[in-house]
C-alpha positions in Angstrom: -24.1 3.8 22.9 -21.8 0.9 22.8 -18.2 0.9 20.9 -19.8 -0.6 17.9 -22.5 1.9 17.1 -19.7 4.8 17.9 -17.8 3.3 14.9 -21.1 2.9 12.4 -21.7 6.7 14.1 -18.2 7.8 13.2 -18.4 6.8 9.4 -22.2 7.9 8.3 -20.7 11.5 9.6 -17.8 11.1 8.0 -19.6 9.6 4.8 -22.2 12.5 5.0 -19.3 15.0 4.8 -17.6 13.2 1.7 -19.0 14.2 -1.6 -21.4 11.6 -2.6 -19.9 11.5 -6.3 -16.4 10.9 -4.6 -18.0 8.3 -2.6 -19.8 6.6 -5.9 -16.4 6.4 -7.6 -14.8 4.7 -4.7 -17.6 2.2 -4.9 -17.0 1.7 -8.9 -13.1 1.1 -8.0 -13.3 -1.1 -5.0 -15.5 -3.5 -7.2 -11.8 -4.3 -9.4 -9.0 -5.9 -8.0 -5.8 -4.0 -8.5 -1.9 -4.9 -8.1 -0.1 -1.5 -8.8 -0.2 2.4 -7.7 1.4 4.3 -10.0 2.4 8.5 -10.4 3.7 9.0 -13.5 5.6 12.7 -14.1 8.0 13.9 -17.2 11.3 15.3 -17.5 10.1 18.1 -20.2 6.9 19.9 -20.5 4.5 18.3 -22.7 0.8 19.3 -23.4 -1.9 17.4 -22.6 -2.6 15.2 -25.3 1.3 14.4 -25.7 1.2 13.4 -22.3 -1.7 10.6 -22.6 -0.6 9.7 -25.5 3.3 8.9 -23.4 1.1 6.8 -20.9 -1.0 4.8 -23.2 2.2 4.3 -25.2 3.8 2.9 -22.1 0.7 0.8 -20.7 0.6 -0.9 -24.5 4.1 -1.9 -24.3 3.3 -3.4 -20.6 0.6 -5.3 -22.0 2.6 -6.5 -25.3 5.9 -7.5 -23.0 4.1 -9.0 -20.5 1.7 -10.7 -23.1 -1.3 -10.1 -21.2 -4.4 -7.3 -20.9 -3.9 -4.8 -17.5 -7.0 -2.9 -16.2 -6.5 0.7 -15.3 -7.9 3.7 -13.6 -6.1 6.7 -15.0 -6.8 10.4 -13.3 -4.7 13.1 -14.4 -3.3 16.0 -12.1 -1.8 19.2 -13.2 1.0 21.3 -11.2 0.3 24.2 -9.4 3.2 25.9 -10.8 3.9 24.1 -14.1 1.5 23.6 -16.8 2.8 20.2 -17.5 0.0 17.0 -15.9 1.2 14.0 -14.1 -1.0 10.8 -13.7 -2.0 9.0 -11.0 -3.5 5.0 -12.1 -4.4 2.0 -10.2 -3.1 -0.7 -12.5 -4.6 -4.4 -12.6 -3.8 -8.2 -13.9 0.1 -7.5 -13.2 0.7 -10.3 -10.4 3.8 -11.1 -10.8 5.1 -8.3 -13.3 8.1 -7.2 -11.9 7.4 -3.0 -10.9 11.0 -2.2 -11.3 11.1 -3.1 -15.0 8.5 -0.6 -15.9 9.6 2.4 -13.0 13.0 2.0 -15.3 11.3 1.6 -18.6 8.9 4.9 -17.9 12.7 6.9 -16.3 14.4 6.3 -19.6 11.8 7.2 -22.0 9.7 10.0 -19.8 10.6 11.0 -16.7 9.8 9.6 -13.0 7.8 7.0 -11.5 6.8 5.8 -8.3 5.2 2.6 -8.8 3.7 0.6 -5.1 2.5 -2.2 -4.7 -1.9 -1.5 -4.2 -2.9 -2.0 -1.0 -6.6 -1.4 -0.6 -6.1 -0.3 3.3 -4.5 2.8 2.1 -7.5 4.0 0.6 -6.0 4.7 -3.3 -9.3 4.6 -5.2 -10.4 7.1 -3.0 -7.2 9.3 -3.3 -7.4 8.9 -7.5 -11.2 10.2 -7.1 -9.8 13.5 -6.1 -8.9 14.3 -9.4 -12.0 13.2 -10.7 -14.4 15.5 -8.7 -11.9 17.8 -8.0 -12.8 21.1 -6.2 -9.7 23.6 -6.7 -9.7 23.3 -10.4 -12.6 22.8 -11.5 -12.4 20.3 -13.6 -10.8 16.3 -13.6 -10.0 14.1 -16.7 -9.6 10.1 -16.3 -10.1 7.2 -18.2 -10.6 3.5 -17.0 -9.9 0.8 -19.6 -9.4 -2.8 -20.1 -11.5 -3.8 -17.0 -12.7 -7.4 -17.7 -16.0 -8.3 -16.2 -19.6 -9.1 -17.9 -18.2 -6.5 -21.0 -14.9 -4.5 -21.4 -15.1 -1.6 -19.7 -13.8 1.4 -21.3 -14.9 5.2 -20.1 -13.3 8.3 -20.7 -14.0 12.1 -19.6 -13.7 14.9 -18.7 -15.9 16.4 -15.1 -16.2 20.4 -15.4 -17.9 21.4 -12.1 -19.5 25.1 -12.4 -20.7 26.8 -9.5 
């Protein structure tokens, strides 16, 4: 078997081991080109709903400052020991935004922020999916929105896995 095969070998096992909806959902986001990684947390404890609402407040003021429509991938992730979610999105059509502006704009209104630079070598889509399919809790919610292509793409849910 020659080096090359080994590698081709290497990924259909690893591929095989990966669940394919996971793997489906990595193919949807790779298809977008994105600019920011972002996890979003709060300073209090609000509920769900509250919480969304706090993003898509902040993402709307992004888009009205910066006078321009951002694609995002939103997957939301609940503490272990706090019933309070945090978001993780892959944020698009914000070349040349400045991260810092909105890390400080989310501080003072919410909470923290870590926003990076996306870099699709580090595999992001793929750690967002997680929270889409994920395992432990049975259940995921995301939403993508304002993804430009043939027709806006807008899809939100809610995956409940039974056993």
């Amino acid at each position: 078997m020659t080096p090359q095969n080994r590698t081709i070998d290497k990924c259909n096992t690893f591929n095989r081991q990966v669940n394919p909806l996971r793997l489906a959902w990595v193919d949807l986001l790779n298809r977008y080109n994105w600019d920011w990684f972002a996890t979003l947390t709060f300073r209090d404890l609000p509920k769900s709903f509250t919480a969304v609402n706090r993003v898509k407040k902040w993402l709307m003021a992004i888009q009205k400052d910066e006078k321009r429509a951002i694609g995002y991938f939103m997957a939301t992730e609940w503490f272990k020991t706090r019933e309070c979610p945090h978001f993780h999105l892959l944020m698009g059509n914000l070349e040349g935004v400045r991260r810092d502006k909105w890390w400080s704009t989310w501080y003072t209104w919410y909470g923290r922020a870590r926003i990076l630079p996306y870099d699709k070598g580090l595999g992001a889509g793929y750690y967002l999916t997680k929270y889409v399919v994920k395992d432990v809790y049975q259940s995921g919610m995301f939403e993508i929105g304002g993804l430009q292509g043939d027709r806006q793409l807008k899809l939100r849910g809610v995956l409940k896995i039974y056993p």
